[in-house]
TORTISE-545399 format. One record per residue: x, y, z of N, C-alpha, C, O in turn; residue in three letters. Coordinates in steps of 0.2 Angstrom, whole numbers. Atoms other than C-alpha are relative to their C-alpha. Layout:
BEGIN
> X,Y,Z,X,Y,Z,X,Y,Z,X,Y,Z,ala $
...
// end
This chain:
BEGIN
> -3,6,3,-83,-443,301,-1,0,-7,-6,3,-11,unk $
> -1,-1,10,-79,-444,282,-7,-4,-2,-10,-8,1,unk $
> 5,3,4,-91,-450,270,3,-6,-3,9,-6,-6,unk $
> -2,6,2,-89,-468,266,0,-2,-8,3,-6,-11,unk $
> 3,-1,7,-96,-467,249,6,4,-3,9,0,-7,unk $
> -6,-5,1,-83,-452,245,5,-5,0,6,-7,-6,unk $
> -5,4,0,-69,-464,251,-1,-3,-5,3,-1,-10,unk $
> 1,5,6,-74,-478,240,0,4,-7,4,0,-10,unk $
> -2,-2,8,-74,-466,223,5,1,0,8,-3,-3,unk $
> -7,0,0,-58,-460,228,6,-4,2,11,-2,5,unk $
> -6,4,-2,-48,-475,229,2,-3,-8,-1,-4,-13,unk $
> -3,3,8,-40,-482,213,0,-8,-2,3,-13,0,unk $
> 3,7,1,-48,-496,204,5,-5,-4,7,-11,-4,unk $
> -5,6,4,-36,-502,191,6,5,-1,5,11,0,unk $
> -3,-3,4,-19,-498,181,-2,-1,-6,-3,-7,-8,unk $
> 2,3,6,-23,-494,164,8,2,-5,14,4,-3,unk $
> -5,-3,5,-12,-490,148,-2,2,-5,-5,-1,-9,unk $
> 3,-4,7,-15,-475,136,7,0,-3,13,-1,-1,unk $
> -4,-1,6,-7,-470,120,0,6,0,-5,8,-2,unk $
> 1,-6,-1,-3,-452,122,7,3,-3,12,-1,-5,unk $
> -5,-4,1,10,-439,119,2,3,7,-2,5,11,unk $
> -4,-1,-5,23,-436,131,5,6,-2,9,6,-7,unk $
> -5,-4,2,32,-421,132,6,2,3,6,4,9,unk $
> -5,3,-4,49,-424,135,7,7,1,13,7,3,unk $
> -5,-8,-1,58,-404,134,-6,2,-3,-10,0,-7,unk $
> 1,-4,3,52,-389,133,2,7,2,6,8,7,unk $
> -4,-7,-3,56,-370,134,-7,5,-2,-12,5,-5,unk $
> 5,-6,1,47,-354,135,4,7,-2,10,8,2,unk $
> -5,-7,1,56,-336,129,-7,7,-2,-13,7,-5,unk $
> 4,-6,2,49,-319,127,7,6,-2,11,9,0,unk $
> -5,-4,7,59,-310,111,-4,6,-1,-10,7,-1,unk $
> 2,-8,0,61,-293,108,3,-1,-7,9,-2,-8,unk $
> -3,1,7,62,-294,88,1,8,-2,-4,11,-3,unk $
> -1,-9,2,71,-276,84,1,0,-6,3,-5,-9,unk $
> -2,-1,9,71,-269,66,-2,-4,-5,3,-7,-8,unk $
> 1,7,3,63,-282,56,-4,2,-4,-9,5,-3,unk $
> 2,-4,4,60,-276,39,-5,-2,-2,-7,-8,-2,unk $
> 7,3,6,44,-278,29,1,-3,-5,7,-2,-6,unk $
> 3,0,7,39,-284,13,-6,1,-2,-11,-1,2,unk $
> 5,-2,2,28,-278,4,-4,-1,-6,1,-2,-11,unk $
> -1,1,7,18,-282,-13,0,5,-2,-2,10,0,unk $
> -1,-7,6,20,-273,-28,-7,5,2,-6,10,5,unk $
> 4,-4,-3,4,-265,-24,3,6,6,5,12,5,unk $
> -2,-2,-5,7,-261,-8,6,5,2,6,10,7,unk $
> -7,-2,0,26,-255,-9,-2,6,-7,2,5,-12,unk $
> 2,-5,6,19,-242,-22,-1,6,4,2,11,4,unk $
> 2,-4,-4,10,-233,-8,6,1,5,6,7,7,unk $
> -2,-2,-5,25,-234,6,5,4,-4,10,6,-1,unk $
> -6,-2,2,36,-227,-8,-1,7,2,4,11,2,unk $
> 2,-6,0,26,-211,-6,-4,3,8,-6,9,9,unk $
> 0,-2,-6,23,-210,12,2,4,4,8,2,6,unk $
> -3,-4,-5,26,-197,23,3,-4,8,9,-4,10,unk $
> -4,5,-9,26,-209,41,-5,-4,0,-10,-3,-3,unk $
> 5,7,-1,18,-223,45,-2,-3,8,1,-4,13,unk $
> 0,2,-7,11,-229,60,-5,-7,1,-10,-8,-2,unk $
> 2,7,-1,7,-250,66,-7,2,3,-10,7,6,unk $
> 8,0,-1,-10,-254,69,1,-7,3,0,-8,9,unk $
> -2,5,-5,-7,-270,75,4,-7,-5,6,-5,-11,unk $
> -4,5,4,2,-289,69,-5,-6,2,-10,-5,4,unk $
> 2,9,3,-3,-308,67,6,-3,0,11,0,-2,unk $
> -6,6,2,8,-323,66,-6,-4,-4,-12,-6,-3,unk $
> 2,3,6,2,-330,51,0,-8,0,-5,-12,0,unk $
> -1,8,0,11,-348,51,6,3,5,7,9,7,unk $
> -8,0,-3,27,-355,59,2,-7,-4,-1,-12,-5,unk $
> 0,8,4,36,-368,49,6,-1,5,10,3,8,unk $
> -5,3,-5,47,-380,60,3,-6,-1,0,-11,-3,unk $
> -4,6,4,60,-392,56,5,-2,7,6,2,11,unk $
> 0,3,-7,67,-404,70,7,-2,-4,7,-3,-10,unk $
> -3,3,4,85,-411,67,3,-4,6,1,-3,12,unk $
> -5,3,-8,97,-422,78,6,4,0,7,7,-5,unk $
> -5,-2,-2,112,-415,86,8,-2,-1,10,0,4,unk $
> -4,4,1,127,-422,81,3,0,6,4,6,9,unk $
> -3,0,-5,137,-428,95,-3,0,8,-1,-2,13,unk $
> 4,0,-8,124,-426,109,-6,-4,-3,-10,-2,-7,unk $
> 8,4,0,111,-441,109,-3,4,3,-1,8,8,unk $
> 9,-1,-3,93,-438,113,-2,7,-3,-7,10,-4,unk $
> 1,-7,-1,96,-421,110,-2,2,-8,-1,-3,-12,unk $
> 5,-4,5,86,-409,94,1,5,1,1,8,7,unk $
> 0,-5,0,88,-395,87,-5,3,-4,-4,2,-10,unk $
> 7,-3,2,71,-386,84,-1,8,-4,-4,12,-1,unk $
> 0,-4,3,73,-373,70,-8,4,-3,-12,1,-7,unk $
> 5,-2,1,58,-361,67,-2,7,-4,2,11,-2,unk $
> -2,-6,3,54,-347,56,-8,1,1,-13,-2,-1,unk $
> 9,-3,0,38,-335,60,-1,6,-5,3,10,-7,unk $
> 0,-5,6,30,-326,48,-9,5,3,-14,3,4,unk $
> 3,-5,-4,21,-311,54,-5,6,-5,-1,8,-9,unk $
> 3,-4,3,8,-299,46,-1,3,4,-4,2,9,unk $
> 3,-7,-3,8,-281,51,-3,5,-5,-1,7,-10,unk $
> 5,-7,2,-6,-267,48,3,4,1,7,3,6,unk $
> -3,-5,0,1,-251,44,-5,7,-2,-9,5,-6,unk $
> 3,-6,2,-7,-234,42,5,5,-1,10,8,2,unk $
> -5,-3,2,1,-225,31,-3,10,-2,-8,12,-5,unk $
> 1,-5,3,2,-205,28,0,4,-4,4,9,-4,unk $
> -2,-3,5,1,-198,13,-1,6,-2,-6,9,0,unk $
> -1,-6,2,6,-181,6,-8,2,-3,-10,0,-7,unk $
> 5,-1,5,-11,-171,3,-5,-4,2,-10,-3,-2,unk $
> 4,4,-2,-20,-183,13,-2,-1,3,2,-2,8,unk $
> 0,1,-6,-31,-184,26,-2,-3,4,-2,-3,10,unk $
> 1,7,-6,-36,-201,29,5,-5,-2,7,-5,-8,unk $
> -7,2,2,-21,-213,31,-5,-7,-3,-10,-9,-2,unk $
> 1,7,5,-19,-229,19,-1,-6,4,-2,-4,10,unk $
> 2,7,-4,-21,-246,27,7,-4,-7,6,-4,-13,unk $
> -3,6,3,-6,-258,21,1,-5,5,0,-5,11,unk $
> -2,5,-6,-1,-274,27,6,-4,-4,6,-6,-10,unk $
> -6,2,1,17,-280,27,2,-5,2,-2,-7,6,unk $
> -2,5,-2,26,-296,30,6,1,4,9,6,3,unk $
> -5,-1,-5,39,-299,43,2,-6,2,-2,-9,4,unk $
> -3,6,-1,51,-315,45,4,-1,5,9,3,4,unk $
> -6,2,-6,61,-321,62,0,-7,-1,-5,-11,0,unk $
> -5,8,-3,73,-336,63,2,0,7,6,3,10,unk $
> -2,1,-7,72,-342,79,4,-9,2,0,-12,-2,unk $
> -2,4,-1,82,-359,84,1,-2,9,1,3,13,unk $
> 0,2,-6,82,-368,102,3,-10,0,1,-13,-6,unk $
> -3,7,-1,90,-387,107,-2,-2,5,0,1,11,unk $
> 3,2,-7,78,-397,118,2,-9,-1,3,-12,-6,unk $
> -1,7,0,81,-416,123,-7,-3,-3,-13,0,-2,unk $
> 5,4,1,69,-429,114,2,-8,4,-3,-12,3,unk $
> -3,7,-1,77,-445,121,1,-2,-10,1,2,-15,unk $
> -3,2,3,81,-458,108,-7,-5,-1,-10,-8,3,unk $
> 3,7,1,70,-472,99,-4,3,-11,-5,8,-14,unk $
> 4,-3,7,62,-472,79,-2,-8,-3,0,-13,-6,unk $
> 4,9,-1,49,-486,82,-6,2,-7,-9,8,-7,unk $
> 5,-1,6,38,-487,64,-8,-4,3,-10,-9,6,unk $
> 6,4,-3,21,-488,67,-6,1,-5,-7,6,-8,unk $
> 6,-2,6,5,-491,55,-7,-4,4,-9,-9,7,unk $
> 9,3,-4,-13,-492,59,-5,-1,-3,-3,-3,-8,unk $
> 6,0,5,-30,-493,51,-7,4,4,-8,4,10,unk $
> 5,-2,-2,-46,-484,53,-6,-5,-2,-6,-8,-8,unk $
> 7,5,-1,-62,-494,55,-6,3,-6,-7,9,-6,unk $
> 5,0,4,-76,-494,42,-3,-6,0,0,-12,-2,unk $
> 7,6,0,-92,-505,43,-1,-2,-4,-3,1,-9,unk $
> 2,7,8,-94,-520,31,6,0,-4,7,-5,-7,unk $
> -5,-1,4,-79,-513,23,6,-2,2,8,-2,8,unk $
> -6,1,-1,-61,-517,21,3,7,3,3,12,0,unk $
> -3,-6,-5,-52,-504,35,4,3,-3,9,1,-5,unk $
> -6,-5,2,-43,-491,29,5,2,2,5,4,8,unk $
> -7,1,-2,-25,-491,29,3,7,2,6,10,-3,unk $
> -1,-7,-2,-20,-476,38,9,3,-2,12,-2,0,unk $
> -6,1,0,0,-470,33,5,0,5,4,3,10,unk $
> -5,2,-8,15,-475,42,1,7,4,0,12,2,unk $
> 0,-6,-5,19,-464,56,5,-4,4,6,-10,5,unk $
> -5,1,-5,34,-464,69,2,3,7,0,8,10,unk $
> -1,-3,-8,39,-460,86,4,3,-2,9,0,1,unk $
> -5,-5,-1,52,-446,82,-3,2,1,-9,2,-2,unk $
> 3,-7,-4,49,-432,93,-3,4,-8,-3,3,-14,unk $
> 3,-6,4,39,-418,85,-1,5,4,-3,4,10,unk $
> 0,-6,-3,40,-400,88,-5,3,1,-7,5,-4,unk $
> 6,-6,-1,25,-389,94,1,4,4,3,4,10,unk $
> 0,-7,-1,24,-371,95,-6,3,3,-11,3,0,unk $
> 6,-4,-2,13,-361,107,3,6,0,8,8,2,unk $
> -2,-8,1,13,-341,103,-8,3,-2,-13,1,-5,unk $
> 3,-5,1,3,-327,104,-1,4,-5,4,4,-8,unk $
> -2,-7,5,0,-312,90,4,4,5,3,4,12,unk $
> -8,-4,-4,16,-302,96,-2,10,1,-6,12,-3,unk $
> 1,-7,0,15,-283,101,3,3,-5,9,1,-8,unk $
> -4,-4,6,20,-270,88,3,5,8,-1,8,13,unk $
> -2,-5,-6,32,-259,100,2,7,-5,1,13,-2,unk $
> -2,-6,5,38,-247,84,-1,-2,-6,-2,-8,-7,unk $
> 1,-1,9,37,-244,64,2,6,0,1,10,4,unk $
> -5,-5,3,48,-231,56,0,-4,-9,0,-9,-12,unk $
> -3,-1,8,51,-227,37,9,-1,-1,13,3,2,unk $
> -8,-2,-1,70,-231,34,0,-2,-6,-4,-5,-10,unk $
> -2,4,9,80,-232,16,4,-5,1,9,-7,5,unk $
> -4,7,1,84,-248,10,5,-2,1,7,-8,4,unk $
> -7,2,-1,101,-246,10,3,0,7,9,-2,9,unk $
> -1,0,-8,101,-242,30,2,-6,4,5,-7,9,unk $
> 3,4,-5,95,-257,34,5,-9,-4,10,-10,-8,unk $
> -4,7,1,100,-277,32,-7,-3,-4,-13,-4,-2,unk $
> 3,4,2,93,-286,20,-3,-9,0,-1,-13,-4,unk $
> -1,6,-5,87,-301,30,-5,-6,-3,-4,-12,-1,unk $
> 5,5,1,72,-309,20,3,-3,-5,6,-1,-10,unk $
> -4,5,5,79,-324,11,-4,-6,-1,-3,-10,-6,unk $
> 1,9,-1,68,-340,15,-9,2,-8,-13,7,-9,unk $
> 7,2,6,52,-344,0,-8,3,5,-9,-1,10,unk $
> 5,-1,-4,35,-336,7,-5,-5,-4,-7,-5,-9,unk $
> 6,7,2,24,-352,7,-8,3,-2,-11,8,0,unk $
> 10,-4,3,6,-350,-3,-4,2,6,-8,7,6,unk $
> 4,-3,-4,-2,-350,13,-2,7,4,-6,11,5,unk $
> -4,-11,-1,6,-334,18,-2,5,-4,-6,9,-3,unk $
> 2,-3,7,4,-328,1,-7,3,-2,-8,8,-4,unk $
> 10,-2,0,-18,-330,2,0,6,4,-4,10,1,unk $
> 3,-4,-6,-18,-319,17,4,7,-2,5,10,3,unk $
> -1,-6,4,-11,-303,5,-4,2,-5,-5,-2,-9,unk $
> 4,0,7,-21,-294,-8,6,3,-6,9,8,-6,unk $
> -7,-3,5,-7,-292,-23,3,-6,-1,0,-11,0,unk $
> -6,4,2,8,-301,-29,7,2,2,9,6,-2,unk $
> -8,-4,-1,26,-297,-21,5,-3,-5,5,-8,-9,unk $
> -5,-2,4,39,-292,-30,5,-6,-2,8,-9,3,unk $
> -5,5,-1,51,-304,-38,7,0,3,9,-4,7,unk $
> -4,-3,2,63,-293,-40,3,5,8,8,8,9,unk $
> -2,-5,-8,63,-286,-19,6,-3,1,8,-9,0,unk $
> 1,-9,-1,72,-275,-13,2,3,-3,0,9,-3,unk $
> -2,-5,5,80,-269,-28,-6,4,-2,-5,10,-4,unk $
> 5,-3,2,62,-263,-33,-2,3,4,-8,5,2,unk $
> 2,-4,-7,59,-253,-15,4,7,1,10,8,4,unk $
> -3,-9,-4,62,-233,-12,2,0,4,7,2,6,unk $
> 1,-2,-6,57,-234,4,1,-8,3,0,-13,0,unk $
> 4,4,-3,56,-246,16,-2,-1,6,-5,5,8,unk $
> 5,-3,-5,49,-249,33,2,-8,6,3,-14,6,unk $
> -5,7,-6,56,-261,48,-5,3,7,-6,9,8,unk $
> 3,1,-7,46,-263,65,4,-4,4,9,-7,4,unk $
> -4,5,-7,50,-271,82,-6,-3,4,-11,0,5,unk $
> 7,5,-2,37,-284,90,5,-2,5,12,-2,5,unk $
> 0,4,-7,37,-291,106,-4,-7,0,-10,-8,-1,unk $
> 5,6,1,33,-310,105,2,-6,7,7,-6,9,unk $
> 1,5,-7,29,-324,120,0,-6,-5,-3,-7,-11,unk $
> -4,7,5,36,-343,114,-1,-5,5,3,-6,10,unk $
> -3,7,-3,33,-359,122,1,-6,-6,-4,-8,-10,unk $
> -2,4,5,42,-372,111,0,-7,5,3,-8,10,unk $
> 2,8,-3,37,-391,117,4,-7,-6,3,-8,-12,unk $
> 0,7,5,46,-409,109,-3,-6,4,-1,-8,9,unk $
> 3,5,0,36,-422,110,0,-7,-3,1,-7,-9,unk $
> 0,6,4,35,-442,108,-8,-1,2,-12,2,6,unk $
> 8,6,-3,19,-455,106,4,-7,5,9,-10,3,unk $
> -3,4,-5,21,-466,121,-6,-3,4,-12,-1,4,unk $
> 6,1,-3,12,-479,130,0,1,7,5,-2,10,unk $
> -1,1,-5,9,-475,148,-4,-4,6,-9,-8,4,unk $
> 6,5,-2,1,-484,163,0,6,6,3,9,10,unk $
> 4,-9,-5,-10,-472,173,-4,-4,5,-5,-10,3,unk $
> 5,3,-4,-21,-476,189,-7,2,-3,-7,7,-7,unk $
> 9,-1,3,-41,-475,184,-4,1,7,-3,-3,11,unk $
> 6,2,-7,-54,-472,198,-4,-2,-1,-7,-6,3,unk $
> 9,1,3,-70,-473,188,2,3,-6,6,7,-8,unk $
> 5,-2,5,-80,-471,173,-1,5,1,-4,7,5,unk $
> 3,-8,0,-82,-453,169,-9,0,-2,-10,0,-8,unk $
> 7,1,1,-103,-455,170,-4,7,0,-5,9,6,unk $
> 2,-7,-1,-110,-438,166,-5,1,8,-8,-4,10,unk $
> 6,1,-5,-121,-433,180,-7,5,-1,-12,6,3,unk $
> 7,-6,0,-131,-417,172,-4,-3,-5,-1,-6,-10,unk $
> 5,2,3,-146,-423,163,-1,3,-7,-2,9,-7,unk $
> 0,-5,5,-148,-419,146,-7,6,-3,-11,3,-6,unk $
> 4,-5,1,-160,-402,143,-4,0,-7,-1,2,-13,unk $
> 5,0,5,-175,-403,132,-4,7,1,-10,7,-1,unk $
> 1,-6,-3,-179,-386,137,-2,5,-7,2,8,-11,unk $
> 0,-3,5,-189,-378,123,-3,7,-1,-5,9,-6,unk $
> 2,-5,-3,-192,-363,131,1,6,-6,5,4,-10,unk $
> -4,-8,4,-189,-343,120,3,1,2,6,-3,6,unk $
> -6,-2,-3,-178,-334,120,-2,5,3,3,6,6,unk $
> 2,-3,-5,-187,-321,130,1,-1,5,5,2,9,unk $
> 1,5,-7,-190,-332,144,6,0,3,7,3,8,unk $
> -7,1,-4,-171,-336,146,5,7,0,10,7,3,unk $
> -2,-6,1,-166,-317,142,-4,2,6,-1,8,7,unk $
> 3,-1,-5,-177,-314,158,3,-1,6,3,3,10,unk $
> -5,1,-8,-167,-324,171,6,4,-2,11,3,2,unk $
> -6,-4,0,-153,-314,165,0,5,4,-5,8,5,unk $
> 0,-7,-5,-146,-301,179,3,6,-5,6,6,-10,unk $
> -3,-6,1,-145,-284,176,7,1,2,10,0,7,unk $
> -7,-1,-1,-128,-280,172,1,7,4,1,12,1,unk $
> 1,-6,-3,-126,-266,186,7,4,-2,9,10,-5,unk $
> -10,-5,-2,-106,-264,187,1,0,-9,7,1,-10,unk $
> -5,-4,6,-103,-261,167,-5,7,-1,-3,11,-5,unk $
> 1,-7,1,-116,-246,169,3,5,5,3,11,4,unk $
> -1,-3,-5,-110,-241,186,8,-5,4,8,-11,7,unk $
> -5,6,-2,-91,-249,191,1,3,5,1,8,7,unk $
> -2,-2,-8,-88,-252,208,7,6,1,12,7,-2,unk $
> -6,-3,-4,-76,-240,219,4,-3,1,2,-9,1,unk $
> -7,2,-4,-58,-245,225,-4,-4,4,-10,-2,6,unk $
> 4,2,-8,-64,-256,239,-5,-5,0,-6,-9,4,unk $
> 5,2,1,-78,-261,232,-3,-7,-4,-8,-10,-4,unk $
> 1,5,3,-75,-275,221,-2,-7,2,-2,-10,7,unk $
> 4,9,-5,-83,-292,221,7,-4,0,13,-3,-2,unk $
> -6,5,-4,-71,-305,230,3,-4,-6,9,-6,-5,unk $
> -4,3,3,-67,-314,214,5,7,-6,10,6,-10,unk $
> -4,-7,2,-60,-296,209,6,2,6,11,6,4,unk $
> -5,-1,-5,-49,-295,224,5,-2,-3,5,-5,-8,unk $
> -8,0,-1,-31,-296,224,1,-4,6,-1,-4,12,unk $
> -2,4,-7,-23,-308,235,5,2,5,11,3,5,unk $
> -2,-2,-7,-21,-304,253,-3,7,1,-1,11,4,unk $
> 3,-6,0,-33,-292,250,-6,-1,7,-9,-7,6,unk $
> 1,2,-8,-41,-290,270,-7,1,-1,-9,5,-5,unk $
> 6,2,-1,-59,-297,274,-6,4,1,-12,2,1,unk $
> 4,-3,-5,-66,-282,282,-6,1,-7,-3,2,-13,unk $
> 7,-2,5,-85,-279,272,1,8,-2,3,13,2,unk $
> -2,-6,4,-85,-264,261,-5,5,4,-11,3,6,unk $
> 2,-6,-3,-90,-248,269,-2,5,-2,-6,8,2,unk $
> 2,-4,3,-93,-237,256,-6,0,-4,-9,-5,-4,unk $
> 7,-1,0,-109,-230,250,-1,-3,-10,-5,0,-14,unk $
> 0,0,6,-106,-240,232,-7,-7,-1,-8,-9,-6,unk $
// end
């Protein structure tokens, strides 16, 4: 017979209405960015001009700037342009050398996508609370959608040495200050006419792009979220709590095929108890 108690939490006590963000499109892609030249700063492009080969050591997504437009001709609909800007590690080899240099390069991709926001551009202004005091007037703010961007640092797949004139000269957009901190130097005004060499990579990057509104909804409630763990005044060493720790067995000694613990299993992997002498 069920627990009557149980029943009673799970039944639903009122409708409420929060103020939340609703996401009304979105998209996921996994880009394969081929060739994508560097920039480098003056510094830095001093060293790849004398480079033998270079090899990536890994990348970063630095920022991403994002600008949202409407569609012309299609209500509801947005078009979500974004531009990522990627810093890659490079190890470079130099003639007569035999520990390679460390540079880091910048790297620019335009990506664009068209997700539905619906329709509405409702003005909204609020205040923040302060005690005894006159509330602070917070700035207006709006219900058009807004873009956000979820992404990983991207895989480096290749890096090659090529001459400037090979390649396409793709970088065009202003590198924002923030960009700019996270190099040691100053780039060139004057790029690529000041470039011997240059140096283009290919990144693998994972993309989910979301447009969202602020929306009021009305939700069911069951209860009060009322903690139930007790707060720990525990003023124990650290000995004492380094004591109840287990000995870590499986990173000196790793199970066999077969052998692993059940949250290491694979699904549909068969029940029969492990056999082997692990």
């Amino acid at each position: 017979m069920p627990d009557k108690a149980c029943n009673q939490s799970n039944k639903i006590k009122e409708a409420v209405c929060i103020d939340t963000n609703r996401v009304y499109d979105s998209c996921a892609d996994k880009d394969c960015l081929e060739d994508l030249r560097l920039t480098f700063t003056k510094e830095a492009q001093s060293v790849i001009n004398t480079a033998a080969s270079v090899k990536a050591r890994c990348a970063e997504v630095l920022n991403v700037l994002i600008d949202v437009e409407k569609v012309p001709f299609n209500r509801g609909f947005y078009s979500v342009d974004l531009t990522y800007f990627f810093r890659v590690c490079l190890d470079t080899v130099q003639p007569g050398c035999a520990a390679p240099v460390q540079v880091d390069g910048l790297a620019t991709f335009n990506k664009k996508c068209i997700l539905y926001g619906s329709e509405g551009n409702v003005k909204v202004f609020s205040s923040n609370f302060v005690s005894d005091e006159n509330d602070i007037q917070l700035e207006m703010a709006n219900t058009n959608p807004r873009a956000k961007v979820q992404t990983v640092d991207p895989i480096v797949l290749d890096a090659r040495i090529a001459h400037p004139r090979d390649i396409c000269d793709c970088f065009k957009c202003k590198i924002p200050k923030c960009v700019c901190r996270r190099f040691i130097g100053t780039f060139a005004d004057d790029f690529p006419q000041s470039c011997e060499r240059a140096v283009v990579v290919t990144l693998g990057i994972f993309t989910i792009v979301q447009l969202e509104r602020d929306v009021q909804m009305l939700i069911p409630a069951y209860d009060f979220c009322m903690p139930k763990r007790e707060c720990s005044c525990d003023t124990e060493g650290p000995c004492d709590a380094f004591r109840r720790i287990k000995f870590p067995v499986d990173e000196f000694f790793p199970p066999k095929e077969g052998c692993l613990p059940d949250s290491y299993r694979p699904t549909g992997c068969c029940d029969t108890p492990c056999q082997c002498d692990c």
